[in-house]
DSSP file (Angstrom, degrees, kcal/mol; ACC not computed):
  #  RESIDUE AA STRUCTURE BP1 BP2  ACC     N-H-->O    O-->H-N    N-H-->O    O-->H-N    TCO  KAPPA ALPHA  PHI   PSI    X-CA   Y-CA   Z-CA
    1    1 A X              0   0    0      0, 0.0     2,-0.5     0, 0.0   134,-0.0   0.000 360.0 360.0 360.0 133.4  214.7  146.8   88.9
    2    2 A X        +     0   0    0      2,-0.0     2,-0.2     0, 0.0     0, 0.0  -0.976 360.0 163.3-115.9 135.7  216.9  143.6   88.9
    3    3 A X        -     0   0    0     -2,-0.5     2,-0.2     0, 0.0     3,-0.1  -0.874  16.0-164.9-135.5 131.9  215.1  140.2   89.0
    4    4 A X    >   -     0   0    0     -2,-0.2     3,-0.9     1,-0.2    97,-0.2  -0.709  37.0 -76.3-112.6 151.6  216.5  137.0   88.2
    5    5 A X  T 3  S+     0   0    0      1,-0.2    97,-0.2    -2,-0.2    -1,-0.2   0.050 117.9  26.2 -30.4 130.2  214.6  133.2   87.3
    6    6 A X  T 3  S+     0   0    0     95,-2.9     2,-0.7     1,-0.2    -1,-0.2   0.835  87.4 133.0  85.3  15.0  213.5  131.7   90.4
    7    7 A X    <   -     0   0    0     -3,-0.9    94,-2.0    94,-0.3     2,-0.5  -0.936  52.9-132.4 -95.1 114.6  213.1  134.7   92.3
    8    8 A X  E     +A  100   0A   0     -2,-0.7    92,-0.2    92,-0.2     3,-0.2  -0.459  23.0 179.2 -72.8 121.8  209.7  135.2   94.4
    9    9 A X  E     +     0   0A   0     90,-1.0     2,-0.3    -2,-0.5    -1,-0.2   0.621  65.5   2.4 -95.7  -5.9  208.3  138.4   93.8
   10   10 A X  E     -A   99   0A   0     89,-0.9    89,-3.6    57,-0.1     2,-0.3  -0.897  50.1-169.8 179.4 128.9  204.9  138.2   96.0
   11   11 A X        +     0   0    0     -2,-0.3     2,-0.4    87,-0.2    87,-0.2  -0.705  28.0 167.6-115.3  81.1  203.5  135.4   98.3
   12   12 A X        -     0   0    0     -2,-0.3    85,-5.1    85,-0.2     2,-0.3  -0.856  27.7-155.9-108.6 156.9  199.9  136.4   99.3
   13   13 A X  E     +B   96   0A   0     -2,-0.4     2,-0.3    83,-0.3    83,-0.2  -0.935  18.3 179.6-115.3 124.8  196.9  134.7  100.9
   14   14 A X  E     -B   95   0A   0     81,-3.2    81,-2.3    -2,-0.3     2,-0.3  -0.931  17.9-132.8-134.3 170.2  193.2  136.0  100.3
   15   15 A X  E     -B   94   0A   0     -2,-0.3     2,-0.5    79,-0.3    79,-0.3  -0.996   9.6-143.0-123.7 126.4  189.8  134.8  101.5
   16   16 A X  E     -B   93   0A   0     77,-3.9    77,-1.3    -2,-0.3     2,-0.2  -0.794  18.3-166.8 -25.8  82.3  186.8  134.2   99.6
   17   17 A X     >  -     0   0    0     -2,-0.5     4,-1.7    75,-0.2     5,-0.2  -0.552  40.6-126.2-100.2 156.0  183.6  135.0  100.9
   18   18 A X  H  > S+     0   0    0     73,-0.4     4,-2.0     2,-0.2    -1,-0.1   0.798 123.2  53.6 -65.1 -21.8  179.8  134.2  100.1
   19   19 A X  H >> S+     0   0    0      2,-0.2     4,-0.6     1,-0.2     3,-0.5   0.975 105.3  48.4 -31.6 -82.2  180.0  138.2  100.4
   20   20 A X  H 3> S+     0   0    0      1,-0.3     4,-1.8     2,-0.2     5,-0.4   0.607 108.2  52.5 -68.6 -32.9  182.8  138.5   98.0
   21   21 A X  H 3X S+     0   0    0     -4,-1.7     4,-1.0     1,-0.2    -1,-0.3   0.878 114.7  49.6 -81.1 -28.9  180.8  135.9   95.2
   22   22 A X  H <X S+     0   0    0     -4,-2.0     4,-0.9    -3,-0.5    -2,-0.2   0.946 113.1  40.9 -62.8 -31.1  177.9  138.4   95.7
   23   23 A X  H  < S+     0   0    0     -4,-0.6    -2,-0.2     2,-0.2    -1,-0.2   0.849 116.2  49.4 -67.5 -34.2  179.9  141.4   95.2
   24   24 A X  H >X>S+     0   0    0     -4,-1.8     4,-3.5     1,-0.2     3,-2.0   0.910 109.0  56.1 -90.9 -64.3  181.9  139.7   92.3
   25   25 A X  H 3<5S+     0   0    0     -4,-1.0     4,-0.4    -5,-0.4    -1,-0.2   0.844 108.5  44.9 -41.2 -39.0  178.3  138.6   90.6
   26   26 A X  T 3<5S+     0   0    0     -4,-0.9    -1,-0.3    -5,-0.2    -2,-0.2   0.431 116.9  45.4 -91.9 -14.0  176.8  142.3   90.4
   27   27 A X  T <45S+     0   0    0     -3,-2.0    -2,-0.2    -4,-0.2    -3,-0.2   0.724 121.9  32.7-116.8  -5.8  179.8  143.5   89.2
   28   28 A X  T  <5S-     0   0    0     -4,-3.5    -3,-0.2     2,-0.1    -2,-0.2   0.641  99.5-129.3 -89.9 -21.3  180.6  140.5   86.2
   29   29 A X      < +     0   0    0     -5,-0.8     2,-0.7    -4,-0.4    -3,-0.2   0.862  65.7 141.1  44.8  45.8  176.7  140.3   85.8
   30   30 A X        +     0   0    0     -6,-0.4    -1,-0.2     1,-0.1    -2,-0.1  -0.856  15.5 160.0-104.9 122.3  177.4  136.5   86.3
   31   31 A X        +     0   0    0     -2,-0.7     2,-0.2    -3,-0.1     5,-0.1  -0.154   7.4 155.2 -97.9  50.2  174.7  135.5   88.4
   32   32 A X    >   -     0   0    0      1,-0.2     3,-1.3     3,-0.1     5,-0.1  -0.685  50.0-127.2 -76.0 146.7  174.8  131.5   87.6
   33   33 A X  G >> S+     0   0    0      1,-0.3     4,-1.4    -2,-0.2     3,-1.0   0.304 100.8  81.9 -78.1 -17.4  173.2  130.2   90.6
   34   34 A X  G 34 S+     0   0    0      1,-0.2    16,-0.6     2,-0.2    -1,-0.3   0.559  91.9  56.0 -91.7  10.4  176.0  127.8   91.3
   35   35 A X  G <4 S+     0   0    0     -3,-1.3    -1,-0.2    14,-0.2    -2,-0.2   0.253 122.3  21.9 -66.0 -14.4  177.7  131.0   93.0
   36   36 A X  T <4 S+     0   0    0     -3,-1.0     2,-0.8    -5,-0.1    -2,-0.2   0.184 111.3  64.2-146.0 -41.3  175.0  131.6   95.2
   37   37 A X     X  -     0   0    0     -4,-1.4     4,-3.1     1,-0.2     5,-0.1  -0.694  47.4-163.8-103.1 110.9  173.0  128.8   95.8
   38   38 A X  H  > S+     0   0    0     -2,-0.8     4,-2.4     1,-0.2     5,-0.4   0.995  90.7  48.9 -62.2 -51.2  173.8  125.5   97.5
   39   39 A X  H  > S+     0   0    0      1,-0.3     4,-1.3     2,-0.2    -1,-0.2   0.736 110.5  49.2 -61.0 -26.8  170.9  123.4   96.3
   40   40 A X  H  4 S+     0   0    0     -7,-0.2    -1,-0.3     2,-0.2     4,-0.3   0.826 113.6  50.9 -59.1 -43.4  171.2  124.4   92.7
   41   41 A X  H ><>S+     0   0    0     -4,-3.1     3,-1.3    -3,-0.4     5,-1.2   0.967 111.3  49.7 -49.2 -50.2  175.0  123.5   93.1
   42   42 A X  H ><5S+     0   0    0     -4,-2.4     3,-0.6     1,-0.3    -1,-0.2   0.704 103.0  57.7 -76.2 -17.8  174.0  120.4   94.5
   43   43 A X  T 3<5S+     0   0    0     -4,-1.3    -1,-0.3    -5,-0.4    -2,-0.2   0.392 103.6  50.1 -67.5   1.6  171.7  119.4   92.0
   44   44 A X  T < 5S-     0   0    0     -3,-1.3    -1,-0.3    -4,-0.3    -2,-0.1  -0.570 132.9 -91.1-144.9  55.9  174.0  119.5   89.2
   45   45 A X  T < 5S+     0   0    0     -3,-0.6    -3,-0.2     2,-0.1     2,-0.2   0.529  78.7 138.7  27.4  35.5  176.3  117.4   91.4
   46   46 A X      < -     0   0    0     -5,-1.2    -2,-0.2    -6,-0.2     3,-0.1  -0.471  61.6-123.8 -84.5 164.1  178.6  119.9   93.4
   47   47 A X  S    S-     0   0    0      1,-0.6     2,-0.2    -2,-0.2    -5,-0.1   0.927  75.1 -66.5-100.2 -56.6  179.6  119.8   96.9
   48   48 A X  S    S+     0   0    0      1,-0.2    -1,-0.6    -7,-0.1    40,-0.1  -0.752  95.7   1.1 167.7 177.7  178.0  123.5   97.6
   49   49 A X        -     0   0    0     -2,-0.2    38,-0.6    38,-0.1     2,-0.3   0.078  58.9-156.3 -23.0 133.6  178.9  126.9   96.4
   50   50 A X  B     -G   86   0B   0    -16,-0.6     2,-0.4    36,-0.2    36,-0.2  -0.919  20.8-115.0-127.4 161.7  181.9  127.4   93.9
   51   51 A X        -     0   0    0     34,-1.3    34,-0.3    -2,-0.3     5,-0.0  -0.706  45.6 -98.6 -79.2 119.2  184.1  130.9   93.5
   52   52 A X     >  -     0   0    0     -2,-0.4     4,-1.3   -17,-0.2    33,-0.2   0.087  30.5-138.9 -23.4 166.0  183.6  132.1   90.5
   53   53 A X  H  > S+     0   0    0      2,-0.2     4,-0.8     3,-0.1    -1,-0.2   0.748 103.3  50.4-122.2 -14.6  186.5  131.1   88.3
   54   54 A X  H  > S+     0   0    0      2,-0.2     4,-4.6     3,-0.2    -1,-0.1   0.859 110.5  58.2 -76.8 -51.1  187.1  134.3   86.4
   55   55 A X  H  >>S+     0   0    0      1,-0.2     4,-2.6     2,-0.2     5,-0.5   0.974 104.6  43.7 -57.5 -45.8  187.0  135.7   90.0
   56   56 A X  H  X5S+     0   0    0     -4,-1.3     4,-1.4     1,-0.2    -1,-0.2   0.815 109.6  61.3 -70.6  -3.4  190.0  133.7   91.6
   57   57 A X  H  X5S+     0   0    0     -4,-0.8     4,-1.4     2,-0.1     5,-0.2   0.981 108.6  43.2 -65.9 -54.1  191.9  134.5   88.1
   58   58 A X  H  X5S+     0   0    0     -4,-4.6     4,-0.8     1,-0.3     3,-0.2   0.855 117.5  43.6 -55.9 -38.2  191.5  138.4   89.1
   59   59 A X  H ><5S+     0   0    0     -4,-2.6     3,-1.8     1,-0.2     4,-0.4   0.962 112.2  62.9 -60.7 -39.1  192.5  137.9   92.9
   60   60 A X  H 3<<S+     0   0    0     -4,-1.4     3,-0.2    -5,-0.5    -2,-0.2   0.806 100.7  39.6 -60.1 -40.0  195.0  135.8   91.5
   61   61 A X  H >X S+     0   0    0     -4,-1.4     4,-0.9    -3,-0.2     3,-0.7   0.478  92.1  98.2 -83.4  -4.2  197.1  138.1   89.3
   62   62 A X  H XX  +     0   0    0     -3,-1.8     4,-2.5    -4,-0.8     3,-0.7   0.856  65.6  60.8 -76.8 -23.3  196.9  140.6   91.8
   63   63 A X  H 34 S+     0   0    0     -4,-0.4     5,-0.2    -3,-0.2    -1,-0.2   0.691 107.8  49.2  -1.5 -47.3  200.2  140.2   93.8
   64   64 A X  H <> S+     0   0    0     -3,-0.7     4,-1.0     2,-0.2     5,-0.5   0.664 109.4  58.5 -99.0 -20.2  202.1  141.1   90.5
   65   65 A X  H <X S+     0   0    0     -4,-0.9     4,-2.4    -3,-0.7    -2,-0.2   0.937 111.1  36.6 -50.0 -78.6  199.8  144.1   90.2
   66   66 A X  H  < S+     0   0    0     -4,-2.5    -2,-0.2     2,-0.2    -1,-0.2   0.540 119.7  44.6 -72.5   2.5  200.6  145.5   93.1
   67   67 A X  H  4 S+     0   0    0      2,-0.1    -3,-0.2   -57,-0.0     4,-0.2   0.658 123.3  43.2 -99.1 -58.9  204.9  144.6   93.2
   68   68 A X  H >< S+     0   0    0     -4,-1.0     3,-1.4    -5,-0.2    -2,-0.2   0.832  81.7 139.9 -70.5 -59.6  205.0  145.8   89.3
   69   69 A X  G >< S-     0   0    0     -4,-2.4     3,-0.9    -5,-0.5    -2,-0.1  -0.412  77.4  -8.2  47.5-154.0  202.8  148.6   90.2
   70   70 A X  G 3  S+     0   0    0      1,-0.3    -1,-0.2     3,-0.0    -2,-0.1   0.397 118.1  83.1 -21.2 -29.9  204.5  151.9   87.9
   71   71 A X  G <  S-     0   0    0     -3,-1.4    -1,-0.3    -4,-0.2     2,-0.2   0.580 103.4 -20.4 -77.7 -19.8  207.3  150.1   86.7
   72   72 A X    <   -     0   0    0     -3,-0.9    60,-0.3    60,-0.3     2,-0.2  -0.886  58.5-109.4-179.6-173.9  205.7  148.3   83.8
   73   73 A X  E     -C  131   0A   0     58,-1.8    58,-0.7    -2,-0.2     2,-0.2  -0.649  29.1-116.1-136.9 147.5  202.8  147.3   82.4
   74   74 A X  E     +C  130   0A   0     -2,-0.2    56,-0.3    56,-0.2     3,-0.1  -0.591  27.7 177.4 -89.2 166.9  201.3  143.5   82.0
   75   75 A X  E     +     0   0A   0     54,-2.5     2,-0.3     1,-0.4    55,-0.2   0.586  58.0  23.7-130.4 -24.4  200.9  142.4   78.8
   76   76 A X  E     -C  129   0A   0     53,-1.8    53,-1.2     2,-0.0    -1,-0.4  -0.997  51.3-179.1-136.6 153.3  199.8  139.4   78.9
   77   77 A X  E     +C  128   0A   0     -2,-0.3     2,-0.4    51,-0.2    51,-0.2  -0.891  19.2 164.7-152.4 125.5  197.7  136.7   81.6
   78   78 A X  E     +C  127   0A   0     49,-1.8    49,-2.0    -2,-0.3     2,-0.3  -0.988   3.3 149.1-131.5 133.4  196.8  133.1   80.9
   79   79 A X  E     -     0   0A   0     -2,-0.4     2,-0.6    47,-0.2    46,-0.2  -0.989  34.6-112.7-158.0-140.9  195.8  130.1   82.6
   80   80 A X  E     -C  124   0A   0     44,-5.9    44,-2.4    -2,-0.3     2,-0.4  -0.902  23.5-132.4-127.5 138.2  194.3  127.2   83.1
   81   81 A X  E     +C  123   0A   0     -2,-0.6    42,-0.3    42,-0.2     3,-0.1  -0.478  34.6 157.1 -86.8 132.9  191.4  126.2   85.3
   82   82 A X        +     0   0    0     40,-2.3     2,-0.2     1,-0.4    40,-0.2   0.939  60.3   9.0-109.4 -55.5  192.1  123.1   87.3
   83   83 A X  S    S-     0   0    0     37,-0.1    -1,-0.4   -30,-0.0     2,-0.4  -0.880  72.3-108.6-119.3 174.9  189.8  123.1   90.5
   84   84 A X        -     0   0    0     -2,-0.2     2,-0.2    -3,-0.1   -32,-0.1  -0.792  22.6-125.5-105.2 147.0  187.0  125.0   91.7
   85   85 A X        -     0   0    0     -2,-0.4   -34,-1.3   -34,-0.3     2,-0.6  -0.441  33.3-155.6 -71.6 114.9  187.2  127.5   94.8
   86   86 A X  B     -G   50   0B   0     -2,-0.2     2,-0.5   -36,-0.2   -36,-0.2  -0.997   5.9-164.9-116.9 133.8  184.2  125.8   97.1
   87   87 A X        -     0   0    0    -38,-0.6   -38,-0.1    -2,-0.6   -70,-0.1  -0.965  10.4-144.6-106.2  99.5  183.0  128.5   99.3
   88   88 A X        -     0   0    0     -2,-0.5     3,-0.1     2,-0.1     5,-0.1  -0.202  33.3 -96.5 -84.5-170.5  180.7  127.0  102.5
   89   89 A X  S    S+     0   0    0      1,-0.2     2,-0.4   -71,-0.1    -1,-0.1   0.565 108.7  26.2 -82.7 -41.7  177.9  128.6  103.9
   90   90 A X  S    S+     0   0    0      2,-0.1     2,-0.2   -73,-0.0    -1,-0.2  -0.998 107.5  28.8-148.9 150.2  179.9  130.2  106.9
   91   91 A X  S    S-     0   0    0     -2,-0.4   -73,-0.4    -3,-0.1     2,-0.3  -0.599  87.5 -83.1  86.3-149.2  183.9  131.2  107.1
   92   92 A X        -     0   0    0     -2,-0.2     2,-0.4   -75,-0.1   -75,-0.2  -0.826  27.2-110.4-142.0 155.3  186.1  132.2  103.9
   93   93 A X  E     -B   16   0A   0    -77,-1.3   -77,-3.9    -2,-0.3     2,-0.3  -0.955  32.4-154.0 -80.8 112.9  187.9  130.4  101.0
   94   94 A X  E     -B   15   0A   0     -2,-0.4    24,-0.5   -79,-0.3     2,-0.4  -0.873  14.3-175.6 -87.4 124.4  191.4  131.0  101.6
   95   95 A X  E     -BD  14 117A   0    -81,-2.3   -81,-3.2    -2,-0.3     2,-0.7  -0.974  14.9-143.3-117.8 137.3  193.5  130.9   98.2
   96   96 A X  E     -BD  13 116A   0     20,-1.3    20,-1.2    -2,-0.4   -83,-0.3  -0.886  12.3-167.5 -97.8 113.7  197.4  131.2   98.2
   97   97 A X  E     - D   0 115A   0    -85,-5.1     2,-0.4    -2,-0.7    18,-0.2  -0.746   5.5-178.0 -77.6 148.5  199.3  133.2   95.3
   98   98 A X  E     - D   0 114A   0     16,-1.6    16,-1.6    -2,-0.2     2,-0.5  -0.870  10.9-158.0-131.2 142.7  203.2  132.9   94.8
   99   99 A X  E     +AD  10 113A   0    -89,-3.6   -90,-1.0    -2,-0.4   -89,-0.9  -0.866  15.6 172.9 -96.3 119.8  204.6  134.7   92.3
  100  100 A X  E     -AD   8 112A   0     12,-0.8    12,-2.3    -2,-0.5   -92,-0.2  -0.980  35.0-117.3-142.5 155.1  207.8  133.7   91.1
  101  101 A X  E     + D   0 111A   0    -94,-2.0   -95,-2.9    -2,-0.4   -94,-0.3  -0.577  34.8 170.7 -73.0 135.4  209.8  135.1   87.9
  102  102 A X  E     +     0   0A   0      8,-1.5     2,-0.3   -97,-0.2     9,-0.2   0.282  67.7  29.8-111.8  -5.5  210.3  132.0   85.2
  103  103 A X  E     - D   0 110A   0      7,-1.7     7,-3.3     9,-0.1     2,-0.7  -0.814  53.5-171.0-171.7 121.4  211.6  133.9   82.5
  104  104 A X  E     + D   0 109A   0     -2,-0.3     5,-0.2     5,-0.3     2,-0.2  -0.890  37.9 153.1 -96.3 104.0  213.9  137.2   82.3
  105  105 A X        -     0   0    0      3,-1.9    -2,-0.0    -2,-0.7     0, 0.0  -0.575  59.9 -95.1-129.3-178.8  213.7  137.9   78.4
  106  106 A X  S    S+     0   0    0     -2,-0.2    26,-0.1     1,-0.2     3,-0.1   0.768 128.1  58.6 -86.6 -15.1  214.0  141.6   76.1
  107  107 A X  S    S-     0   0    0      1,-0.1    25,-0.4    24,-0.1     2,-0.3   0.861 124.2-115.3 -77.2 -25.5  210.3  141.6   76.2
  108  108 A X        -     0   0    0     23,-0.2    -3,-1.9    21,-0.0     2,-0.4  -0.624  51.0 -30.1 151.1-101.6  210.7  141.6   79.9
  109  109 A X  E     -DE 104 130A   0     21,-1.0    21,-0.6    -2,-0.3    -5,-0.3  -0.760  34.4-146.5-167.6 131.4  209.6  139.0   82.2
  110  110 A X  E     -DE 103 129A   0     -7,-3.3    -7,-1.7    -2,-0.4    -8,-1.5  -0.724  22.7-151.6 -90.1 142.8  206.8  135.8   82.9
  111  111 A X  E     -DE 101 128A   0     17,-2.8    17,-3.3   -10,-0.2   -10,-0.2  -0.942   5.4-138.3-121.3 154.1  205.9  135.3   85.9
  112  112 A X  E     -DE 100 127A   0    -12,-2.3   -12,-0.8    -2,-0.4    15,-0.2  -0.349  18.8-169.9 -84.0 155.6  204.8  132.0   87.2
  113  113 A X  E     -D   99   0A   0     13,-0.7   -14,-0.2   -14,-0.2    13,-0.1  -0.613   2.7-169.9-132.9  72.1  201.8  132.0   89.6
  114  114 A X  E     -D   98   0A   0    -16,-1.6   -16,-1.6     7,-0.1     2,-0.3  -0.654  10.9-168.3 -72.3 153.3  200.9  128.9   91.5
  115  115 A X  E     -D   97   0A   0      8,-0.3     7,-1.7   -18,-0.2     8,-0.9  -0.907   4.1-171.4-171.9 102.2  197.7  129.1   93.2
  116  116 A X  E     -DF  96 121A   0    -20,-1.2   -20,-1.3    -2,-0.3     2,-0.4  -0.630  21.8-172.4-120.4 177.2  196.3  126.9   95.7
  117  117 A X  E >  S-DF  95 120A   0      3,-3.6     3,-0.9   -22,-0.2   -22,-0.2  -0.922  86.5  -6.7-129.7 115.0  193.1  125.8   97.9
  118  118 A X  T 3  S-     0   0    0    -24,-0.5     2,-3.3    -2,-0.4    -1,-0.1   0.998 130.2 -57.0  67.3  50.4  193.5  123.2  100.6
  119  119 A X  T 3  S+     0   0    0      1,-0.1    -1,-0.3    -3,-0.1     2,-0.1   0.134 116.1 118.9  91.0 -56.4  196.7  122.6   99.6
  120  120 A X  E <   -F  117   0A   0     -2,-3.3    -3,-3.6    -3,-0.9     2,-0.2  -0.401  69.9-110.9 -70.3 141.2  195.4  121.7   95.8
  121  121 A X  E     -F  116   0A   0     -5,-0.2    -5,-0.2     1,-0.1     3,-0.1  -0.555  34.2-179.3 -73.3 153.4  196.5  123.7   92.7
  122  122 A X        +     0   0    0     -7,-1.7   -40,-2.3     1,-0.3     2,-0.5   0.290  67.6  41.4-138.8 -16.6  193.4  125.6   91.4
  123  123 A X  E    S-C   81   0A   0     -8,-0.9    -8,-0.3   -42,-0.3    -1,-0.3  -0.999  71.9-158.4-138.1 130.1  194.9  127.2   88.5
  124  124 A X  E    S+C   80   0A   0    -44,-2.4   -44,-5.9    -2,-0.5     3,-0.1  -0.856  71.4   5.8-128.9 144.6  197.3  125.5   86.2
  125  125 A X  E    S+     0   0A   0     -2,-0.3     2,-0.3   -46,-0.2    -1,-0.2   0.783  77.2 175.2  53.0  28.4  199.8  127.3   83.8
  126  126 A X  E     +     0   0A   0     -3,-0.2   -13,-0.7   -47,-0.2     2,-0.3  -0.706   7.2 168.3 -98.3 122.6  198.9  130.3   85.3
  127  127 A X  E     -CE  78 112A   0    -49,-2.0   -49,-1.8    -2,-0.3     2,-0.4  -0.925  23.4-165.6-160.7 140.3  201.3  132.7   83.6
  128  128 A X  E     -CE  77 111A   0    -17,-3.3   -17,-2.8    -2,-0.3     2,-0.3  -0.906  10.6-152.9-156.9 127.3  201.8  136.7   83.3
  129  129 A X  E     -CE  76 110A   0    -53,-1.2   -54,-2.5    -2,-0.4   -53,-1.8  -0.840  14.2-165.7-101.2 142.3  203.9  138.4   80.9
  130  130 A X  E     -CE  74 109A   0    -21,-0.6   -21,-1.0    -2,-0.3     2,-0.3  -0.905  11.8-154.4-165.8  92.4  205.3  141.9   81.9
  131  131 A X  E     -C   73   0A   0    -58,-0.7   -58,-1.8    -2,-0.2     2,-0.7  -0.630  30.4-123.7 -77.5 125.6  206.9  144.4   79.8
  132  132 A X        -     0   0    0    -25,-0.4   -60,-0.3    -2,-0.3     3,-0.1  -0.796  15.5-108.7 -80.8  99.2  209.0  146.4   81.7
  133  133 A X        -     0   0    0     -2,-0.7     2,-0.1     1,-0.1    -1,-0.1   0.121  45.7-103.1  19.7 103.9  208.9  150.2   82.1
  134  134 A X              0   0    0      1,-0.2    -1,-0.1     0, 0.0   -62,-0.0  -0.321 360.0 360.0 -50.9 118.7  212.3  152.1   80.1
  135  135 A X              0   0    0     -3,-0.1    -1,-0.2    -2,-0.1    -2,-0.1   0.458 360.0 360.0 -52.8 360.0  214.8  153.1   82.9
């Protein structure tokens, strides 16, 4: 596999659902209420509903899941949380990944992730290191 800086390795778009924070809640066992419930959100001065944040990390590194797929293995994933994922009552949270390589090294390779909502970054420093598979 040849990949150089500055190459985009995956662009995807996923949606968010009140579904998906139930699904995501039974299976983290977090049930804080400001995943599910507006009026508890709004009482602790939120809009409505927010995405887990754990969850949009995992949607988030999947793109680089699925291009590395066999070829090697990750080794590392960091980032930083910047905004929260608000999820309404009816339609989806759409979040955008792009993946792009920042650093070609002998351990292998970081990828970059930017990750937005509405435009806004949601994840900062969002970073995945990837040791590459022996040819």
């Amino acid at each position: 596999m040849t990949v150089a800086v500055g190459d985009v390795i995956a662009e995807k778009t996923y949606e968010i659902s009140r579904d998906s924070l139930v699904h995501y809640a039974g299976a983290s066992g977090d049930f804080n209420p400001i995943h599910y419930r507006d009026d508890i959100a709004q009482s602790v001065g939120l809009d409505g509903v927010l995405a887990h944040g754990m969850l949009t990390m995992g949607i988030a590194v999947q793109p680089v899941v699925e291009w590395l797929g066999t070829r090697g293995t990750i080794t590392d994933y960091q980032v930083r949380f910047t905004r929260p994922v608000p999820v309404g009552p009816a339609g989806n949270a759409a979040i955008t990944v792009v993946a792009k390589v920042g650093v070609v090294d002998d351990e292998g390779l970081r990828i970059d992730l930017t990750v937005t909502f509405d435009g806004a970054t949601v994840l900062g420093k969002a970073q995945v290191r990837v040791a590459l598979a022996a040819a």
